[in-house]
C-alpha positions in Angstrom: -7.4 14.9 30.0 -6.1 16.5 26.6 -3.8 14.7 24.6 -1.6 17.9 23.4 1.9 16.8 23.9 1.2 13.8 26.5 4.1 11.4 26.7 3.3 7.8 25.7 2.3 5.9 28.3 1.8 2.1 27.3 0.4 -0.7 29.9 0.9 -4.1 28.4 -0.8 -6.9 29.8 -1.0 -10.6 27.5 -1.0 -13.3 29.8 -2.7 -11.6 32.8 -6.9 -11.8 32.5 -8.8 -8.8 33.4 -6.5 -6.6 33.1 -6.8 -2.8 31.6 -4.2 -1.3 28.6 -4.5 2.4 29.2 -2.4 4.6 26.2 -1.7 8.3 25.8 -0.6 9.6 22.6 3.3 10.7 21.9 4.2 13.8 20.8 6.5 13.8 17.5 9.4 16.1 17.5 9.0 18.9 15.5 11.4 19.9 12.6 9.7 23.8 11.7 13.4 25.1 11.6 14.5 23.1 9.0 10.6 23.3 7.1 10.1 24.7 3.5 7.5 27.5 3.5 5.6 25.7 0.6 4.1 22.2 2.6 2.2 21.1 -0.7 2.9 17.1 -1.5 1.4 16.2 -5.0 1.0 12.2 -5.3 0.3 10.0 -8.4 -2.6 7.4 -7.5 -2.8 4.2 -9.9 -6.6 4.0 -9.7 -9.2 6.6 -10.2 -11.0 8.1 -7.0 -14.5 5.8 -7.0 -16.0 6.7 -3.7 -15.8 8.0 -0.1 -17.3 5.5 1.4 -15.1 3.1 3.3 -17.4 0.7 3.2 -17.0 0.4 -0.4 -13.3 0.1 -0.8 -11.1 -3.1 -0.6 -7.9 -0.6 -1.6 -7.7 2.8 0.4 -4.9 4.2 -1.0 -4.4 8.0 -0.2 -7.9 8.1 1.3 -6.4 5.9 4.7 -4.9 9.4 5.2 -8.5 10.2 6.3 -9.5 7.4 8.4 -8.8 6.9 12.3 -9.6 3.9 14.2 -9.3 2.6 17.8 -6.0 1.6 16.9 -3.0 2.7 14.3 -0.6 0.8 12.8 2.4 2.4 13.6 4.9 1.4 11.4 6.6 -2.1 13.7 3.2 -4.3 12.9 2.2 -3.5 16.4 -0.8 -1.4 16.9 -1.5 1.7 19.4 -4.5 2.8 21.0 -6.0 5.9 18.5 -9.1 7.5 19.6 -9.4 4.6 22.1 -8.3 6.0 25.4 -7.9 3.0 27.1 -9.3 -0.8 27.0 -10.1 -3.4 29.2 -10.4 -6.9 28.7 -12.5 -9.3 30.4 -10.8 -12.9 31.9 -12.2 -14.9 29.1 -10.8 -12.5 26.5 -14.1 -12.4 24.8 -15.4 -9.0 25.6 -13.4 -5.3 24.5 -14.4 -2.3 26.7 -13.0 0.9 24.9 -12.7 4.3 26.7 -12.6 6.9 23.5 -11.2 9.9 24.2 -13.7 12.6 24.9 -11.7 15.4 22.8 -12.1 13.7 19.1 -13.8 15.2 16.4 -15.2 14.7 12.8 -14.3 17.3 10.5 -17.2 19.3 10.7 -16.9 19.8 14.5 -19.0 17.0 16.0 -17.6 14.7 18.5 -16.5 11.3 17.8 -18.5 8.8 19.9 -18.8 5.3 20.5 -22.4 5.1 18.4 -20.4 6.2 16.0 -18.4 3.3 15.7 -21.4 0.9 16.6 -23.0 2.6 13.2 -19.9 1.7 11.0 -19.6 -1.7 12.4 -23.4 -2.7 11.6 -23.3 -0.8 8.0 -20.6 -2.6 6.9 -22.1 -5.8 7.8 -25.6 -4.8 6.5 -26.9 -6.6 3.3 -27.6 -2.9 1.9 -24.0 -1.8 2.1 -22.2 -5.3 0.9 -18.7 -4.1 2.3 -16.4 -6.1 0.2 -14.0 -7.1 2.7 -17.1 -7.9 5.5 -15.2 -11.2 6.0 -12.8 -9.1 8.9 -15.7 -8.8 11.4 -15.7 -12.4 11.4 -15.1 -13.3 15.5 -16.8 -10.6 16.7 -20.1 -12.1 18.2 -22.8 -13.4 15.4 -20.4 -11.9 12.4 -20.9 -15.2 11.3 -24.4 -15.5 11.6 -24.9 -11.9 9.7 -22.8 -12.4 6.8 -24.7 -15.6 6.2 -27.8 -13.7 6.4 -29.0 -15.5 9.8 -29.2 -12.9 11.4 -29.7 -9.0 11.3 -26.8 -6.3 11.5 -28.1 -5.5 14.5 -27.4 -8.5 16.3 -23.6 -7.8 16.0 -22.0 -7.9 19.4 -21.0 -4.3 19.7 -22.9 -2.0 21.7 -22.3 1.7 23.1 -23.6 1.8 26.9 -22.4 5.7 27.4 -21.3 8.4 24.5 -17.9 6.8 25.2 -18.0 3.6 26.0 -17.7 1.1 23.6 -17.9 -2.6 23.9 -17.1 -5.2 21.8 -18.3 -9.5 22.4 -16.9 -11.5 20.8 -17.7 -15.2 19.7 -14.0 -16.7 21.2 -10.4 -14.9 22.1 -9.0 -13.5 19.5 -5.5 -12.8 19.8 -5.6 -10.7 16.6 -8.3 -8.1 17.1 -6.0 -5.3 18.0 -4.0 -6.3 15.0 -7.3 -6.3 13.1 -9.3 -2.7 14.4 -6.2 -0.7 12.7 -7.4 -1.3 9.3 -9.4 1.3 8.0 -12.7 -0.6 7.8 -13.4 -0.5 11.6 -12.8 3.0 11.4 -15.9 5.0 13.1 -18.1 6.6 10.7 -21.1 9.7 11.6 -24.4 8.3 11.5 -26.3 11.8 11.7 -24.1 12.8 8.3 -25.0 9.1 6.8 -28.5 9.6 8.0 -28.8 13.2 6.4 -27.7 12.5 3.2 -29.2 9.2 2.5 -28.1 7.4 -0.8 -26.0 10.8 -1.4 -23.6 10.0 1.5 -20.1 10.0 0.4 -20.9 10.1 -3.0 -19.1 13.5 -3.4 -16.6 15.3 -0.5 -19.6 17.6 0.6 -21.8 14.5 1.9 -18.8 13.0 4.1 -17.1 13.6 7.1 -13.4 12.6 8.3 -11.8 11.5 11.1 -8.5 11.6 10.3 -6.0 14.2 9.9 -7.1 15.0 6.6 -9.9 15.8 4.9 -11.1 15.5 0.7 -11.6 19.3 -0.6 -15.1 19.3 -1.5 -14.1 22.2 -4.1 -12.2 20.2 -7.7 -12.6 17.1 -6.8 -12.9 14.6 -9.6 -12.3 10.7 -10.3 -8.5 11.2 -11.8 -7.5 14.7 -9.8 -8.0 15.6 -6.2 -6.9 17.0 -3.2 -6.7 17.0 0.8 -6.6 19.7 3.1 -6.0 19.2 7.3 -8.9 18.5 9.6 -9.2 22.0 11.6 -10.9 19.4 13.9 -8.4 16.8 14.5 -7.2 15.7 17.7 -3.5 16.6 16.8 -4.0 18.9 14.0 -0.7 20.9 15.3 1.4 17.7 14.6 -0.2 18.3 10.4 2.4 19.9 8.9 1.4 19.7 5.2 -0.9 22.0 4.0 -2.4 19.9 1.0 -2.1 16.8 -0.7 -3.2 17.1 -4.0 -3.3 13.6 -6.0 -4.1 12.8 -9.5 -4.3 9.7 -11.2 -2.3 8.9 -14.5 -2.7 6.3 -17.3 0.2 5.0 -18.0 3.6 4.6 -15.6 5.5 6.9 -18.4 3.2 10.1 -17.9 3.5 9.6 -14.2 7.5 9.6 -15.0 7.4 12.8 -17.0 5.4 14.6 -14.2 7.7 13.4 -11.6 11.0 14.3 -13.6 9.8 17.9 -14.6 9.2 18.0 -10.9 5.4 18.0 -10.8 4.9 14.7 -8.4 6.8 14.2 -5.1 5.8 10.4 -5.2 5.0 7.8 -6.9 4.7 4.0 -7.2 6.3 1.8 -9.9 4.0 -0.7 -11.2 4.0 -2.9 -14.4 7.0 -0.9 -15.8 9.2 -3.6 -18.1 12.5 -1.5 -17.4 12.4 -1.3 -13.8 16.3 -1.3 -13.9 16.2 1.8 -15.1 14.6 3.1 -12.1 16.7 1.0 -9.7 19.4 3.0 -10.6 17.9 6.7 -10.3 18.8 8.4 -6.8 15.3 8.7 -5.7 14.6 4.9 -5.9 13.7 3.5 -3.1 11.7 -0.2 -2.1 9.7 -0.9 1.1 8.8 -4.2 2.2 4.8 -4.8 2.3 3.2 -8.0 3.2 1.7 -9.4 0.0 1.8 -12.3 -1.9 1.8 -13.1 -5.6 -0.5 -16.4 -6.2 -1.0 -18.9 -8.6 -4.8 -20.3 -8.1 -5.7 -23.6 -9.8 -9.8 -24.3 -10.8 -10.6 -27.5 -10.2 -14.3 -27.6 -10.8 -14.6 -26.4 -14.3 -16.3 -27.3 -17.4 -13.9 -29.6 -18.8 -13.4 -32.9 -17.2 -9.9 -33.4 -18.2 -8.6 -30.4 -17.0 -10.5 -30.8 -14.2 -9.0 -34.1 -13.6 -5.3 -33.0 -13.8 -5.7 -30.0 -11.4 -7.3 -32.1 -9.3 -4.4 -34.1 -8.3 -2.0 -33.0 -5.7 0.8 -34.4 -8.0 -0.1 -31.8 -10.9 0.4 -28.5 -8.5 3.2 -29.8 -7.0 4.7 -30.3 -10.6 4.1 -26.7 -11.8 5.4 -25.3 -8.1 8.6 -27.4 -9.0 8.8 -26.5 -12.5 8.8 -22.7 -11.8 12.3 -20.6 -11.5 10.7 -17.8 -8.6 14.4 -16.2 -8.6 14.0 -15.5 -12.0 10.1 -14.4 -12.0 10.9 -11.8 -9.3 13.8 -10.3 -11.1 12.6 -10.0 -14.6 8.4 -9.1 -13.4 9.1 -7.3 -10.1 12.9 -5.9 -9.7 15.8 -6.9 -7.7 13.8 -6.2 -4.2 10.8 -8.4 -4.5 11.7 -11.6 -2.4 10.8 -15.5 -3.5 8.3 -17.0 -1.5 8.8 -19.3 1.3 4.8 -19.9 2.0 1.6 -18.0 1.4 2.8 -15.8 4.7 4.9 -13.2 3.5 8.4 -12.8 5.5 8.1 -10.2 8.1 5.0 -10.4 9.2 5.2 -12.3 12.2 7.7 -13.4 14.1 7.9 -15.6 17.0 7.5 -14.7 20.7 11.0 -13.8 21.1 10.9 -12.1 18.2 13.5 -13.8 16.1 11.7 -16.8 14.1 10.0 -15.7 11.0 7.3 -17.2 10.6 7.8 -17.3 6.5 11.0 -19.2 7.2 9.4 -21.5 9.8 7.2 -22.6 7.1 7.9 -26.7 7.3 7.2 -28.1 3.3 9.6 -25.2 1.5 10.8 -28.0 -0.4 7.5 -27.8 -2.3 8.6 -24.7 -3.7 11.8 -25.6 -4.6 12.6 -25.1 -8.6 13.3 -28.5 -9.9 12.2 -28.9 -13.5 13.7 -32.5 -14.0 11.6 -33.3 -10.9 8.8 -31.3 -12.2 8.7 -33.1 -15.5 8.5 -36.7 -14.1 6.0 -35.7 -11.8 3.9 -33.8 -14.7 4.0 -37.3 -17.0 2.6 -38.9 -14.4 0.1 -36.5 -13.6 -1.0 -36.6 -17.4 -1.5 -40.2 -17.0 -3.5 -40.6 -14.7 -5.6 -37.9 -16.4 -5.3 -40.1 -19.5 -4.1 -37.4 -21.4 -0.8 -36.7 -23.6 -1.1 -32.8 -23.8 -3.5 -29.9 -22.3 -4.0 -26.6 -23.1 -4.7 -24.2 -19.7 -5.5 -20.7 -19.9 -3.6 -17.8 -16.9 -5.6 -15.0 -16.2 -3.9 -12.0 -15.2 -4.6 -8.5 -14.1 -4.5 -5.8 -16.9 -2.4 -2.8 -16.5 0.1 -4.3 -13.1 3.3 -6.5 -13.0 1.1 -9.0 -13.1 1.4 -9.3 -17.2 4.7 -9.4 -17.1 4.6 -12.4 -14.8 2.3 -14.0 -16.7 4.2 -14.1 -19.8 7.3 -15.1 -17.9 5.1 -17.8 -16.4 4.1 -19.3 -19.2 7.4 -19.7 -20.9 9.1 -21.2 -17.8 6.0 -24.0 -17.7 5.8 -24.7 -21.0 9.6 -25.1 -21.4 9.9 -27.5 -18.8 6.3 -29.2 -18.7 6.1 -31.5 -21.6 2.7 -31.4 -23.3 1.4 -28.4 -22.1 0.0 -24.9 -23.8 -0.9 -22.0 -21.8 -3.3 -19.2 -23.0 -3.0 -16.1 -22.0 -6.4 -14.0 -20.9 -6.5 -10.2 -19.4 -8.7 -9.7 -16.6 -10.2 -6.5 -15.4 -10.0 -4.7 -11.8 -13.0 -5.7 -10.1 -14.3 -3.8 -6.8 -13.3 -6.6 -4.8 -10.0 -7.0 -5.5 -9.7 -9.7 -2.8 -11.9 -12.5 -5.1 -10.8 -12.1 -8.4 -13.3 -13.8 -11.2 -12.8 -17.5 -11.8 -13.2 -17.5 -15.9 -9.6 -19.7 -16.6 -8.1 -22.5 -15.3 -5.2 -20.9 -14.0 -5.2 -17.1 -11.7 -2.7 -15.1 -10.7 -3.7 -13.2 -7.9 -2.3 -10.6 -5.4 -3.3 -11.0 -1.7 -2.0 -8.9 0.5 -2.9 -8.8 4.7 -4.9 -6.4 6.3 -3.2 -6.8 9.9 0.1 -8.2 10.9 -1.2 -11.4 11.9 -0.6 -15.7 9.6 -4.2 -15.6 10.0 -4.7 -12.5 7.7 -3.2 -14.7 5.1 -4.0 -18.5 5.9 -7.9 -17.3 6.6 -7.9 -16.8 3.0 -8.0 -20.7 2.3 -10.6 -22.2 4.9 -13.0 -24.0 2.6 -15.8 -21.1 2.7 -13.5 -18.5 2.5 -14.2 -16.1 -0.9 -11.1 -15.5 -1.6 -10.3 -19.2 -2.2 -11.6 -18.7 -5.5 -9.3 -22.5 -6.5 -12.2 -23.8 -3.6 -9.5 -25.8 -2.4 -10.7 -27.8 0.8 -9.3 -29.4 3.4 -11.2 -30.3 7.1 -8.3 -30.6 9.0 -6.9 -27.5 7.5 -10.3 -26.0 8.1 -10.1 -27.0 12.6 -6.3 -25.6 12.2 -7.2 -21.8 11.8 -10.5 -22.5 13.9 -8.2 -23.3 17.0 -5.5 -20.6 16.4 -8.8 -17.8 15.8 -9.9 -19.2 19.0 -6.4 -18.9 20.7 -6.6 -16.3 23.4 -3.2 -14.9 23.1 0.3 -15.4 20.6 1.5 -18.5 22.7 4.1 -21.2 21.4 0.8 -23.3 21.0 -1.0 -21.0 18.4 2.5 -20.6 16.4 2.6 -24.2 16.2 -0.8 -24.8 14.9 -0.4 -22.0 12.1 2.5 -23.4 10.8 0.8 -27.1 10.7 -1.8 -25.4 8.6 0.5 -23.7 5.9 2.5 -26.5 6.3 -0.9 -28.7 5.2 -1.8 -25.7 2.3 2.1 -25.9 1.0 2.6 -29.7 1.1 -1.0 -29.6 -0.8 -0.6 -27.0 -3.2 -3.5 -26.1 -2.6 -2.4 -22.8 -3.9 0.7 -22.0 -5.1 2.7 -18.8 -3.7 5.3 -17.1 -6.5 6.5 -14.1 -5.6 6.7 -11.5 -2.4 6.8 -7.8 -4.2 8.1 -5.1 -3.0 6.5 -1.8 -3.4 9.0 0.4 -5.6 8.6 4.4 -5.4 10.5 7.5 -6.6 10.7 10.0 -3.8 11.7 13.2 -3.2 14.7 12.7 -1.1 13.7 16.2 1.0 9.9 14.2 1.8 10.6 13.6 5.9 8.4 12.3 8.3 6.1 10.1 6.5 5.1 6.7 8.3 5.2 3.6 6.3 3.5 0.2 7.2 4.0 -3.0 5.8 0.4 -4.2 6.6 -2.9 -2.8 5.8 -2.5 0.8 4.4 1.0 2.0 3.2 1.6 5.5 3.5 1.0 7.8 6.3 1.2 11.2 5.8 0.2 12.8 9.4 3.8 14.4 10.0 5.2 14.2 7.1 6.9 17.6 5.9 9.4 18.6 3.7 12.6 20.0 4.6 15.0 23.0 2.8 
């Protein structure tokens, strides 16, 4: 059956055991009577275009505008069924049969089929390809075992009986997977074009494909300027309504400003900009709400015994959580929009199975992260004595070029105003590729960490005991079983709720790492932009049906 302009039809089972989710794509209305002539969107991009290969990325940017999964995020944190016609699930909830539609194609004409997806899934794993973020496949039968270099890529449990069948085994339920297969990275990707080319595959637009419903010219395409045209293959290339994206990166916040006020950019995003009140007041401002989390990361195991003595101790986290004002850290390093932090989780993205509770707010120690500097300071003496110390100094790393600086600066002031004894020393790190595990050379990090899909675990994953990301290496075994029984939870019951919020409860009460600040992600739009989809997990902008209007 085509998909051209099939109603959704949507099958939900979650309690009931083998049961099958069948899903037919909606049909957007159509605004071509109200449509400029000229459908050209020109976006600024704060990073420079590296490669094509989604294996490679840990940010897709403008490039998710490319990708199509099994599922997309559709803009509610709930995922729908993408070039996945249908799906059945065994009784134990451990094995994913996926129907792909048979009318999907790459965008040089072949069809999209489930060896397709089979190839991506092992690539990514492989020790050749190193996918940064290869720490998502975890679950899916002998991820484990591969990433630790047990096993071969080959073992993973996904397998492609028939052109389009596709199943997927997995090591225990997982409650999250559909949550998980929208992001980008378990996107299908062509093995004859990754074959062909070799080490030049999606190195330049001419050796990659696309699935999505655009495409990178391969004509001027460079690292700080290019453009997207439509898939004349995609499935639903009459719902494209743009003609081209073109994007370009720029240097500084200000030249991005003077393009967009002379009226050469349609978008673009505010970051590390000092005077962000200006902007709040311009007509065009606008903030979304994206599930991200500004951390403060402690090392414990570094060269300095002292140090390493006082950030050891519970006592000493606890005092610099207290001793920090978040209401005034958000407004002066992030704008009136970004929100205080209640927990690692952000707000919003997750709510309980009525959907009321937050799970942010259901976070049980937010008293941790209460600012009480009188509090702070008796608890930092203390601290020092028992590190049989009078005064430290600690250097903050912080990410050059993002609101990060400001924060930093900010930070430091606040702590060494209300924490007797102390120094802090500022130090500039660079972006790395893996933006997820930033490189432990202070004693104090500020990170970024944001959640691939709208699941607690995307976020309380991040600080099991093995987990990269917990750069701090913060550990804690009954933390550890916590997320091991809610990954093994085969649906979102009361049960697995409960146990999440015992872990973050356990990480907060801890310190283990200490949350700041929940950004929001500030644009300047042109107000006659419609029809754009915008997520709060995983990739941000969706620019399918976007159009502009007279």
């Amino acid at each position: 059956m085509k998909r051209w302009g099939i109603l959704l039809i949507l099958i939900v089972c979650s309690t009931l055991s083998g049961c099958t989710i069948s899903h037919e794509t909606d049909t957007p209305s159509d605004s071509k009577g109200v449509m400029t002539k000229n459908q050209v969107l020109t976006l600024a991009s704060n990073h420079p275009l590296t490669t094509l290969d989604t294996d490679k990325l840990t940010q897709f940017g403008r490039l998710n505008n490319t990708i199509e999964g099994l599922y997309q995020a559709n803009g509610d944190n709930n995922p729908k069924l993408a070039l996945a016609k249908s799906v059945k699930v065994n009784a134990a909830r451990t094995t994913y049969t996926f129907t792909l539609w048979k009318d999907s194609y790459w965008s040089n004409g072949d069809v999209i089929t489930a060896p397709d997806f089979v190839f991506s899934w092992r690539r990514a794993l492989s020790p050749k390809t190193k996918a940064p973020e290869a720490d998502l496949f975890d679950g899916i039968k002998n991820a484990r075992q591969i990433l630790e270099g047990q096993l071969p890529a080959s073992r993973l449990g996904v397998s492609a009986p028939s052109r389009f069948k596709l199943v997927v085994h997995l090591d225990h339920p997982m409650a999250e997977l559909p949550q998980k297969l929208a992001y980008p990275l378990f996107g299908p990707q062509n093995q004859r074009i990754a074959e062909k080319y070799g080490k030049r595959y999606a190195t330049k637009p001419r050796y990659q494909v696309y699935a999505g419903p655009f495409m990178v010219a391969k004509q001027g395409c460079s690292a700080y300027r290019w453009h997207m045209v439509p898939n004349p293959h995609y499935w639903d290339r009459k719902h494209v309504y743009l003609s081209r994206i073109n994007v370009k990166t720029y240097r500084s916040i200000d030249a991005a400003w003077a393009a967009y006020d002379s009226g050469k950019l349609d978008e673009m995003r505010l970051i590390g900009k000092s005077n962000m009140k200006y902007y709040e007041k311009k007509a065009d401002y606008t903030a979304r709400p994206y599930s991200k989390m500004v951390l403060l990361n402690y090392r414990q195991n570094g060269q300095n015994t002292t140090i390493n003595h006082l950030l050891q101790q519970k006592l000493t986290r606890i005092a610099i959580s207290h001793a920090i004002n978040r209401q005034a850290l958000a407004k002066q390093a992030y704008g009136i929009t970004s929100l205080t932090a209640q927990g690692v989780v952000p707000a919003g993205l997750s709510r309980g199975l009525k959907g009321t509770a937050d799970f942010a707010a259901a976070q049980p120690e937010q008293t941790t992260l209460a600012y009480h500097p009188q509090t702070a300071q008796r608890e930092w003496q203390t601290a020092l004595d028992r590190a049989h110390t009078k005064c430290v100094t600690l250097t903050l790393s912080y990410l050059r070029g993002t609101n990060s600086g400001s924060a930093a600066k900010i930070l430091r002031h606040q702590l060494e105003t209300t924490l007797p004894g102390l120094t802090i020393v500022l130090k500039q790190r660079k972006q790395t590729i893996n933006t997820r595990v930033a490189p432990v050379n202070s004693d104090l990090t500020l990170t970024t960490q944001r959640a691939q899909y709208a699941d607690p675990l995307a976020m309380l994953s991040l600080f099991t005991s093995n987990n990269s990301a917990n750069i701090g290496h913060w550990s804690n075994r009954h933390y550890d079983d916590l997320i091991d029984t809610a990954s093994n939870a085969p649906t979102f019951n009361a049960k697995r709720w409960r146990t999440l919020l015992a872990a973050e409860g356990m990480l907060m009460k801890d310190q283990g790492v200490t949350p700041l600040i929940q950004p929001a992600s500030t644009y300047l739009i042109k107000p006659k932009l419609n029809g754009v989809l915008y997520n709060t997990v995983g990739t941000q902008s969706n620019f399918k049906s976007a159009y502009f209007v007279k």
